[in-house]
C-alpha positions in Angstrom: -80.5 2.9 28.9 -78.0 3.8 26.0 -74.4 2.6 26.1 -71.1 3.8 25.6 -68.1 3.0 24.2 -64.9 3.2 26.6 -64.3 6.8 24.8 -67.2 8.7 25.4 -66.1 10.6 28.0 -63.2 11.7 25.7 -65.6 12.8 23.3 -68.0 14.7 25.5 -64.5 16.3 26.9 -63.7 17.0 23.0 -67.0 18.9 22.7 -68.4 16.3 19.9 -72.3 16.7 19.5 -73.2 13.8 20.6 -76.5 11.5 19.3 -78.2 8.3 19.6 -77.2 5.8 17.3 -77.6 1.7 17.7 -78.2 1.8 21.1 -75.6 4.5 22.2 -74.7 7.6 22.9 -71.7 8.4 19.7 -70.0 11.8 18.8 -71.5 12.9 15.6 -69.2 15.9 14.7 -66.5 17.5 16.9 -66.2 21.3 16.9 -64.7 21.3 13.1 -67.9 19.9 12.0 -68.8 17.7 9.1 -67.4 19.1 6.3 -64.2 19.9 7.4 -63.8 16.0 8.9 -64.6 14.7 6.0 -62.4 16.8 3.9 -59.5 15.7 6.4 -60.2 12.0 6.1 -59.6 12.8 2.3 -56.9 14.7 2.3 -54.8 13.6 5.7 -56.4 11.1 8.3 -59.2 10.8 10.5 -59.9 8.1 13.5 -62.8 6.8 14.1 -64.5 5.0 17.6 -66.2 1.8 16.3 -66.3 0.2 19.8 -70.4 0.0 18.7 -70.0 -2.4 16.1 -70.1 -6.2 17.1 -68.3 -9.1 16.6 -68.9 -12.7 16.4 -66.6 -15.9 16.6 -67.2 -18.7 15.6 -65.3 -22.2 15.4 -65.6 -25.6 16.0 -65.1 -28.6 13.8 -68.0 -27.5 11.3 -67.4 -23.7 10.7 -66.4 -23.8 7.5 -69.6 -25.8 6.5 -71.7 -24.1 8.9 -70.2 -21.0 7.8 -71.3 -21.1 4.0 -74.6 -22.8 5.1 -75.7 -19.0 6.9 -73.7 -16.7 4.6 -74.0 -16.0 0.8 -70.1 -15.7 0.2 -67.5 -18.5 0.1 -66.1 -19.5 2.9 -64.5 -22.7 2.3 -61.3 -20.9 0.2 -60.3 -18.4 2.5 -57.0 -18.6 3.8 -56.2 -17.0 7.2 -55.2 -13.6 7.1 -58.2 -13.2 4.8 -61.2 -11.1 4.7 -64.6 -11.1 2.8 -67.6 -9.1 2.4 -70.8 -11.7 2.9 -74.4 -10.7 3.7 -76.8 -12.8 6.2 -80.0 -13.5 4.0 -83.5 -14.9 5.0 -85.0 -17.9 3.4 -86.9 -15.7 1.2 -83.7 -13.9 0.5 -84.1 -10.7 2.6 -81.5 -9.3 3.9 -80.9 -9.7 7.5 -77.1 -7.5 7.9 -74.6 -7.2 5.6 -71.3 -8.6 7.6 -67.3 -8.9 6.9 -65.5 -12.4 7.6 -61.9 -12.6 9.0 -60.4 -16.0 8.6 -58.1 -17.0 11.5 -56.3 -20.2 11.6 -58.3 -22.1 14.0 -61.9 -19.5 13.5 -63.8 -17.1 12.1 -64.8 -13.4 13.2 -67.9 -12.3 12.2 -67.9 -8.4 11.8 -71.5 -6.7 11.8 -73.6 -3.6 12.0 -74.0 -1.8 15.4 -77.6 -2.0 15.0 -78.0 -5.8 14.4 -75.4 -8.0 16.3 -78.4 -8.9 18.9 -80.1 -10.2 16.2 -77.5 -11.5 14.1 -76.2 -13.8 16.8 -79.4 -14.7 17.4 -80.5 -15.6 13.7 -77.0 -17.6 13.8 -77.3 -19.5 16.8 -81.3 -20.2 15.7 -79.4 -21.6 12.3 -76.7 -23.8 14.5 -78.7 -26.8 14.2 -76.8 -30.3 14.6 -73.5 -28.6 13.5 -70.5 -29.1 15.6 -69.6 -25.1 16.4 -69.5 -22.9 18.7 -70.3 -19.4 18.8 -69.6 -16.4 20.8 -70.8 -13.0 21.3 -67.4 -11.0 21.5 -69.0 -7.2 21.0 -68.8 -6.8 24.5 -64.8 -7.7 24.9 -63.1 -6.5 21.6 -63.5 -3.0 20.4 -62.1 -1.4 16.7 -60.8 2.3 16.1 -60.9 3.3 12.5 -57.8 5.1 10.9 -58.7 6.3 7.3 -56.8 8.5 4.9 -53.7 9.2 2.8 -51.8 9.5 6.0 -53.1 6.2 7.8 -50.4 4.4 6.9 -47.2 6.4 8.0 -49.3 7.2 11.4 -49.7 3.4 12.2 -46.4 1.6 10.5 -44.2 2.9 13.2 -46.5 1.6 15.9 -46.5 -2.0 14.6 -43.1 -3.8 15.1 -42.5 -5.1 11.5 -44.5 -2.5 9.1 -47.5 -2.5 7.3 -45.9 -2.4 3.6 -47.1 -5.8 2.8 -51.0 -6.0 4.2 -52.6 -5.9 1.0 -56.3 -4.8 1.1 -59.1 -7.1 2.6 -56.2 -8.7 4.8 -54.9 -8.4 8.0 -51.9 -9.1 10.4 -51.7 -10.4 14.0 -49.7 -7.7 16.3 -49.4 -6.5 19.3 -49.8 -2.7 21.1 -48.6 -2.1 24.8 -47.8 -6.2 25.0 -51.9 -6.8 24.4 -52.7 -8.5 21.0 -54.5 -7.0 18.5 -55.6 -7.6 14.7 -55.1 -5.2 11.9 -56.8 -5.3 8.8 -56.5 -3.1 5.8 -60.1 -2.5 5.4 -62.8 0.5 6.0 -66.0 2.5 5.0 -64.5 5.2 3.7 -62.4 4.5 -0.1 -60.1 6.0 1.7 -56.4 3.6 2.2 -56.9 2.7 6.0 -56.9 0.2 9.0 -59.2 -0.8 11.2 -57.7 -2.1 14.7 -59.2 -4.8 16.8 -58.4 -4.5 20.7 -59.5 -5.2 23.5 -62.2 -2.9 25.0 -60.6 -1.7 28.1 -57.5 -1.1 26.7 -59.3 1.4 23.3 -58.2 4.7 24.9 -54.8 4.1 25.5 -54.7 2.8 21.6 -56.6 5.8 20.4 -54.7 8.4 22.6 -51.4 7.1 21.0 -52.5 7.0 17.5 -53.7 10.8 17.8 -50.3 11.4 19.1 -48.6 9.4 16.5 -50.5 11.1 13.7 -51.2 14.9 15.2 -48.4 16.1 12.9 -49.4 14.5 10.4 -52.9 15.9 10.5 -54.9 13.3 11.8 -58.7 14.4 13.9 -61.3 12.2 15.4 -64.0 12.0 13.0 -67.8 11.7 14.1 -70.8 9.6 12.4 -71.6 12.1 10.2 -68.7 12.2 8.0 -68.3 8.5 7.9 -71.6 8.7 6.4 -71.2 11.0 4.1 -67.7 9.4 3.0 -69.5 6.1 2.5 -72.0 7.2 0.5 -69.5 9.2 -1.8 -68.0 5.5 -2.3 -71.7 4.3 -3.1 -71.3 1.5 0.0 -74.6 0.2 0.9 -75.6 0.7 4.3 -78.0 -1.8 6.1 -81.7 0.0 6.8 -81.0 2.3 3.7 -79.9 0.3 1.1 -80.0 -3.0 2.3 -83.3 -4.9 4.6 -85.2 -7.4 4.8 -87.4 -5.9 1.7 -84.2 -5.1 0.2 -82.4 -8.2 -1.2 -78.6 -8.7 -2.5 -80.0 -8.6 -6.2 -81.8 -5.3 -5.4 -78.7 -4.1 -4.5 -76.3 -4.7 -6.7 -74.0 -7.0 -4.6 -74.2 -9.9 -6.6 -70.7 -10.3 -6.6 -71.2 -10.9 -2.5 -73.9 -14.1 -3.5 -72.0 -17.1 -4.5 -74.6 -19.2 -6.9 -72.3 -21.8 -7.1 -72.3 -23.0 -3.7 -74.7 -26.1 -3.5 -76.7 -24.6 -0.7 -76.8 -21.5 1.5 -79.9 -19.8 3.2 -81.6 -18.0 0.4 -80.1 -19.5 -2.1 -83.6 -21.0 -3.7 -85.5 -17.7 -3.4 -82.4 -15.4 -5.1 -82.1 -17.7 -7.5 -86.1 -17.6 -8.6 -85.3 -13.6 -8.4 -82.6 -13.9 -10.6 -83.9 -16.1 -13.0 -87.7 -14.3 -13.5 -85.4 -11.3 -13.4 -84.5 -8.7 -10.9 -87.1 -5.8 -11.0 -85.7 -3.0 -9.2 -81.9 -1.7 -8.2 -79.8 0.8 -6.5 -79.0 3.3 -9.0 -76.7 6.5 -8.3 -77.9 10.2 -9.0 -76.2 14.0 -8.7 -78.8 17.1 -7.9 -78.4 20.0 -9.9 -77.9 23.3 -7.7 -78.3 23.5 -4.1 -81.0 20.6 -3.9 -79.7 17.8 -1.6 -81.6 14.6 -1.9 -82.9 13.1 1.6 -83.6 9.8 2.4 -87.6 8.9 1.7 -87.9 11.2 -1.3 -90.1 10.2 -4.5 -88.1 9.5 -7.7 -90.2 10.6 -10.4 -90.2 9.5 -14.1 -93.2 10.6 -16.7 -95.2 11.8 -13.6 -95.2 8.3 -12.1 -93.3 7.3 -8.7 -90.5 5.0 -9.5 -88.9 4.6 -6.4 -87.4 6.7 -3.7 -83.9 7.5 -2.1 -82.0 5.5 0.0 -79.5 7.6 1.1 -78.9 11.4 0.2 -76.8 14.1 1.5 -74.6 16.7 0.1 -71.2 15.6 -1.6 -68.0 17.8 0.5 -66.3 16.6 -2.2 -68.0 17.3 -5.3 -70.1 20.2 -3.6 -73.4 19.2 -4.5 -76.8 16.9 -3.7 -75.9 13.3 -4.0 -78.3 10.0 -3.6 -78.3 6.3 -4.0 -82.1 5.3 -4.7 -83.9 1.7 -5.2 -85.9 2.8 -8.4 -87.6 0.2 -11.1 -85.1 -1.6 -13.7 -84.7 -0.1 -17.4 -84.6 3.6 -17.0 -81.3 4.3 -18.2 -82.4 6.6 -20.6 -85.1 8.1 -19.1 -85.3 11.2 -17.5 -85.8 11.3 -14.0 -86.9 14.1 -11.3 -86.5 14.2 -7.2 -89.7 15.2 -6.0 -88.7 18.1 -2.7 -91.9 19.6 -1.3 -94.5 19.4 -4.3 -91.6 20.5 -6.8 -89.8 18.4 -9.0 -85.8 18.4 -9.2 -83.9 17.2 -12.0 -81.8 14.7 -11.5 -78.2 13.1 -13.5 -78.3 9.2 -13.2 -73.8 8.4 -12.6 -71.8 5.5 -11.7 -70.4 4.7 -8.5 -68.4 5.6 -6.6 -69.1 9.1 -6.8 -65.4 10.0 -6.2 -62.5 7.9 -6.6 -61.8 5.3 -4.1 -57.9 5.1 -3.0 -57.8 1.9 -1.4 -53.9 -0.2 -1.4 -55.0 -3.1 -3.1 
């Protein structure tokens, strides 16, 4: 049986084409479509329903320690208010989800990918061991809405009693909508400036309802899965099962700056650092199709006839108007030429740096 977030019925009354994704039934465009989503989170504001995602608290005497036993970032220096990137790692150094942390004052909220909070909490509570926390499964209580864009800000500001002007990036604020707490954070998926609103789950639709209202002259749409892929991967933001698993490690990937070394243990630790030190064999590089060819996920990269690895994520660029792909190939081909293979036929393709477009976040 799939799920559904408290707005589905909204969206199915919206006309979004709805698929499966995680385990539920989401909009994946409205009647606008894709392009023209996407374009409007760049350009004015979109909302998004992330009621799928889940959420994890945890606290108790040991979090912090238990906290930077399970994750690859630092824990122990955040201050509340805070917010960090972190990944979950195996022992082998797999990667199990890539996660964001909000320090509170008295816990932690564990934010992860729709697809994996079963088995995150799981893998965490099999990892709780003899420490002194406690840890609860709050995916089912809390949901987030999305607002991304140039416009977020002046759409949301109003609705919060004293302002947004000082939530720096990667932060957030305690507040309160309708007398009901919620949490604000100056975070998204998009490279877009934009907040992403925790509430709780029964009250989402009045939230959303009211933010659409708030930001309708303004410009502001629902937005569907499809452009918040294609808006990520314009940023170059790995995405777990594409650029990220548990044959995909943090090294792989680029996010070293996610795997804190210094830290005298976390899981993984011993098996990133052999990686690092025999050095890292393979890596997420970023490539732009020439013409109308759009890269798809599962496609050969081919360099002097040989497969060197294959896309992770493709799709075509509303912004730039062309094929766009992140692939895991082999290390040291900088300066080589290499091809997309598409049906038999080989496409040239330009190795770039992200982010393919410019990110506008408020830092």
């Amino acid at each position: 049986m799939l799920k559904h977030t408290p707005l589905y019925n909204w969206h199915v009354a919206e006309g979004a084409n709805i698929t499966e994704f995680a385990g539920y039934e989401m909009p994946l465009h409205y009647k606008s479509g894709i392009l023209e989503e996407h374009r409007t989170v760049r350009t004015k504001a979109g909302l998004f329903d992330l009621c799928h995602m889940g959420q994890i608290r945890v606290r108790g005497r040991q979090a912090v320690e238990y906290l930077d036993y399970v994750l690859t970032q630092k824990i122990a220096d955040m201050q509340p208010g805070q917010v960090r990137y972190s990944l979950l790692t195996t022992f082998d150094g797999g990667t199990i989800d890539d996660l964001m942390v909000y320090k509170k004052k008295s816990e932690f909220v564990l934010v992860v990918n729709a697809a994996n909070k079963e088995k995150d909490y799981a893998w965490l509570r099999d990892q709780k061991g003899l420490y002194d926390v406690e840890l609860t499964d709050l995916s089912d209580t809390y949901g987030i809405i999305g607002l991304q864009g140039p416009a977020a800000e002046r759409i949301l500001a109003p609705l919060v009693e004293d302002g947004l002007g000082n939530l720096r990036y990667l932060r957030f604020l305690e507040t309160e909508f309708f007398e009901v707490a919620a949490v604000v954070s100056r975070t998204g998926y998009t490279g877009e400036d934009g907040f992403e609103i925790y509430f709780p789950l029964q009250a989402v639709p009045a939230l959303w309802n009211q933010l659409l209202r708030e930001g309708k002259s303004l410009g502001l749409v629902p937005v569907g899965l499809g452009a918040r892929d294609t808006l990520r991967l314009e940023m170059g933001y790995s995405l777990y099962g594409h650029e990220l698993s548990r044959q995909i490690n943090p090294l792989d990937a680029g996010l070293d700056f996610a795997v804190k070394f210094e830290k005298d243990y976390f899981i993984g630790k011993e098996a990133l650092e052999e990686i690092k030190s025999s050095g890292v064999k393979r890596e997420i590089a970023a490539f732009v199709a020439e013409g109308k060819v759009i890269p798809r996920t599962g496609y050969k990269i081919i360099c002097q006839d040989k497969a060197v690895g294959f896309v992770t994520s493709g799709t075509f660029s509303p912004t730039l108007e062309r094929g766009i792909a992140l692939a895991l190939i082999e290390k040291g081909l900088e300066n080589e030429n290499v091809h997309l293979e598409v049906r038999g036929q080989l496409k040239p393709l330009t190795r770039v740096k992200t982010p393919f477009v410019p990110g506008r976040v408020k830092k």
